[in-house]
C-alpha positions in Angstrom: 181.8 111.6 194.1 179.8 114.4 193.1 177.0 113.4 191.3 174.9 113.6 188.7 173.1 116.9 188.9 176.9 119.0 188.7 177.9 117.6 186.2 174.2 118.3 184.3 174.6 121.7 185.3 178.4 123.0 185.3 178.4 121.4 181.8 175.6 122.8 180.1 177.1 126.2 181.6 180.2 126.1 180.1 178.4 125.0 176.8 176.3 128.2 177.0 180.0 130.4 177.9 181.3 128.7 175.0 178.3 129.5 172.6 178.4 133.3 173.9 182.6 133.7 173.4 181.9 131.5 169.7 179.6 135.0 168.8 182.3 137.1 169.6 185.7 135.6 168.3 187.4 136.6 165.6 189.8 134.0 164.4 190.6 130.2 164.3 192.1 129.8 167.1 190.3 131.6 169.4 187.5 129.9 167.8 188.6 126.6 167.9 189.2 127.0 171.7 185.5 128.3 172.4 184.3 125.1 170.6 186.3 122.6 172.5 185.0 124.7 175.6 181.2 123.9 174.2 182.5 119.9 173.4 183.4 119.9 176.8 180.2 121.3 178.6 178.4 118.9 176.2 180.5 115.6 177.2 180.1 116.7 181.1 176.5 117.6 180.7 175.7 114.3 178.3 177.5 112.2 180.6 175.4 113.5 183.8 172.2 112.9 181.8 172.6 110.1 180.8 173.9 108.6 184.4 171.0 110.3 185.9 168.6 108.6 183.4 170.1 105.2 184.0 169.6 105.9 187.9 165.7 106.8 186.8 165.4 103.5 184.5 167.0 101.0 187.4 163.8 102.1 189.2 161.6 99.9 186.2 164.1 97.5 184.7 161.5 95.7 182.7 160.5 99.0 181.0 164.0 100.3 180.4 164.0 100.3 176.7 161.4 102.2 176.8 161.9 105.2 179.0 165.8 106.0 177.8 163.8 105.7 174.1 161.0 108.0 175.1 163.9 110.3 176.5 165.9 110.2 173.4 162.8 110.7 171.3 162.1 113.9 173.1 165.9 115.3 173.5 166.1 114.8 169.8 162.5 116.5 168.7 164.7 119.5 169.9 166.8 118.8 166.5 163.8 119.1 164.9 163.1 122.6 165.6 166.9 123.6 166.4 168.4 123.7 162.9 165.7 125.0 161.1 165.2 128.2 163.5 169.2 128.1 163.6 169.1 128.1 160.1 166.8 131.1 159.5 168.3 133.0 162.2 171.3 132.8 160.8 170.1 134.0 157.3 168.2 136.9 159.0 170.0 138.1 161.5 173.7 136.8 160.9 175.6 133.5 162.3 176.9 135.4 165.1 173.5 136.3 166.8 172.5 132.4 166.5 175.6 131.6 168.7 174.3 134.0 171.2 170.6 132.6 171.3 171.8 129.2 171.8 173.9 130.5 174.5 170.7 131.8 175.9 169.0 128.6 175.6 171.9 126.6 177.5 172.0 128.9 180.6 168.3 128.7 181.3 168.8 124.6 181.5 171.6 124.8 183.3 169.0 126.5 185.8 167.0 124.3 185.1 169.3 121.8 186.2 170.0 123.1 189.1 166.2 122.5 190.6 166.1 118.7 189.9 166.9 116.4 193.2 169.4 114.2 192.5 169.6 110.5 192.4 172.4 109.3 193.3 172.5 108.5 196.7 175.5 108.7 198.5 176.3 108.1 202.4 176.8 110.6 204.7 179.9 111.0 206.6 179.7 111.0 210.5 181.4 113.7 211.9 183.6 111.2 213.9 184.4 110.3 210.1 185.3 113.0 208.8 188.7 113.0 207.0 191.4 115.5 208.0 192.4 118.5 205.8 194.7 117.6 203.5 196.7 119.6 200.6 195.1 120.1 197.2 197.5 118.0 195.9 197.1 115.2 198.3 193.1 115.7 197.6 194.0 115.9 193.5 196.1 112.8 194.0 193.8 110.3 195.6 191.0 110.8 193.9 192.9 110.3 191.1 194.0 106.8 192.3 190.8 106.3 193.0 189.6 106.5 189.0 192.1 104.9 188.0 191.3 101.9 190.5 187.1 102.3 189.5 188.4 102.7 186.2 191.3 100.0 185.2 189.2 97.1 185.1 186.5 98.5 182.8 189.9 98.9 180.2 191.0 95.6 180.8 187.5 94.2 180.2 187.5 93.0 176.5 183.8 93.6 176.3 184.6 97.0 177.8 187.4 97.7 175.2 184.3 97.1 172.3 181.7 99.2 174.2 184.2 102.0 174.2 185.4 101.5 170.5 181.3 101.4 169.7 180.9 104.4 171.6 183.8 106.8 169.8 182.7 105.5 166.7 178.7 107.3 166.3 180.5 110.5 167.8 183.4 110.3 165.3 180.9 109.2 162.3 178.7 112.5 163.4 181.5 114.8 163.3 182.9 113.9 160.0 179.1 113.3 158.7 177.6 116.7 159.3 180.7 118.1 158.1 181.2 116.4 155.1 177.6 117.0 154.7 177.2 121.0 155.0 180.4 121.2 152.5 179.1 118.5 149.7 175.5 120.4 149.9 177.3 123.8 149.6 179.3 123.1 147.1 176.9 121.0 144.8 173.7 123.0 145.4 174.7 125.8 146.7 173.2 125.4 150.2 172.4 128.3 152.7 172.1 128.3 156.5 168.4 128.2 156.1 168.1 124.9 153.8 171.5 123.7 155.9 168.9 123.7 158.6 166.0 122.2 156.9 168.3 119.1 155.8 169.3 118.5 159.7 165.8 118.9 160.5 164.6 116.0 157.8 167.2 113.7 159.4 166.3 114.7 163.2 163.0 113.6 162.3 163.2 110.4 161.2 165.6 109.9 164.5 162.8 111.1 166.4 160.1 108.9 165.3 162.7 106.0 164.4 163.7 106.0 168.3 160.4 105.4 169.4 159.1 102.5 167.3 162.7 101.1 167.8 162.3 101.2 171.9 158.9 99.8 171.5 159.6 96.9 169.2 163.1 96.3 172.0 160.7 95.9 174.8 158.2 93.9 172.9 159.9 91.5 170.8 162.3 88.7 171.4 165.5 89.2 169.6 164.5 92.4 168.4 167.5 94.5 169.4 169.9 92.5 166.8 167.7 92.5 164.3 167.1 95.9 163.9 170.8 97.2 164.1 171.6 95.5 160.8 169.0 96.8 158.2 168.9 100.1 160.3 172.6 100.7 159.6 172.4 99.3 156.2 169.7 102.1 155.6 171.6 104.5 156.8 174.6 103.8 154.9 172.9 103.5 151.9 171.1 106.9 152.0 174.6 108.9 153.1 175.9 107.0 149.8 173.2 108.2 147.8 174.4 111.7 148.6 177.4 111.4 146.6 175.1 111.7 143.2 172.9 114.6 144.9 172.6 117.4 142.3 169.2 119.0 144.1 168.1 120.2 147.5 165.9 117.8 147.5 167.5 114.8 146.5 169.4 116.2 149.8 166.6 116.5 152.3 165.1 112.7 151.0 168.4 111.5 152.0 169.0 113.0 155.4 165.4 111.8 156.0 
């Protein structure tokens, strides 16, 4: 076990490596590999965040909702500001120095990172403990059966099977969403980096304050939680529809909002 602070760290590290080697390629597939390297930092770095959060939250149980709302509130005001000064940094300067800045922006909190304590609190070995050497196979290979024995019964769990279904889902909608998105707005309107941008920024603003009345009403209301996925995703649906007849910008940015 490492914990959560390396993974928070190394990820966000190879994210900013990726963003920096994205500014320089100069074809598909050398560009493809650069942004599986930044998918990658981002999953580790995510994954570490959000186990470190939960590790903060099991501290005030009864105020849980709350805190990982307050948390995604803030992490997404970033959006806010992120495409629209990616946007017109791209239009002024050129896509290629945008890839740079943000590969700027991910080193410095991956130092950041590094100067957080970290919560997960694992027990020392005694020095009459300590394990032998062993090969780096024979280290590769037990920790390996290790996973898999933490790990099985979480696949075999049906309600485990739906939680990881629901979780590939968002990721896979988002993907396909901002790309179908970029192209329709593109091609219909004729939409630059800069008003690219300015459409992400409507929608990460709604998210933003959306999160927050959301976590409040979760804490504060019986039977809130169900109630509001429904209508939320109903909404949500209904405005990514809409976009389909868009034939302005702004038709474009109500929508994303």
């Amino acid at each position: 076990t490492i914990g959560r602070k390396p993974l928070m760290y190394g990820g966000t590290a190879a994210t900013a490596v990726g963003s920096f080697l994205t500014g320089i390629s100069g074809g598909f597939w050398s560009l493809l590999a650069c942004r599986m390297l930044v998918g990658s930092g981002i999953t580790a770095s995510s994954s570490g965040s959000q186990a470190y959060m939960a590790d903060l939250s099991d501290r005030a149980p009864n105020h849980r909702a709350k805190i990982m709302g307050v948390n995604n509130a803030i992490a997404g005001s970033i959006w806010v500001v992120g495409p629209a000064v990616g946007g017109w940094l791209a239009e002024t300067y050129g896509i290629r120095n945008s890839f740079f800045i943000a590969g700027i922006g991910s080193a410095i909190c991956s130092l950041g990172y590094t100067q957080l304590p970290e919560t997960l609190k694992v027990k020392p070995t005694l020095p009459n403990q300590a394990a032998p050497e062993a090969s780096w196979s024979s280290f590769a290979g037990s920790h390996a059966q290790g996973w898999w024995a933490d790990v099985r019964p979480l696949l075999e769990s049906p309600n485990q099977q739906a939680l990881i279904a629901m979780s590939i889902v968002p990721s896979l909608r988002w993907s396909c969403f901002t790309t179908v998105v970029a192209l329709h707005a593109t091609t219909m309107v004729a939409a630059g980096p800069q008003q690219l941008g300015l459409m992400f920024t409507a929608l990460a603003a709604s998210q933003g304050i959306s999160m927050a009345i959301g976590s409040y009403l979760a804490d504060k209301c019986t039977g809130a939680r169900k109630k509001l996925v429904i209508p939320a995703g109903l909404t949500s649906c209904a405005a990514f529809g809409s976009l389909a007849f868009a034939s302005s910008i702004d038709h474009f940015y109500i929508a994303m909002a």
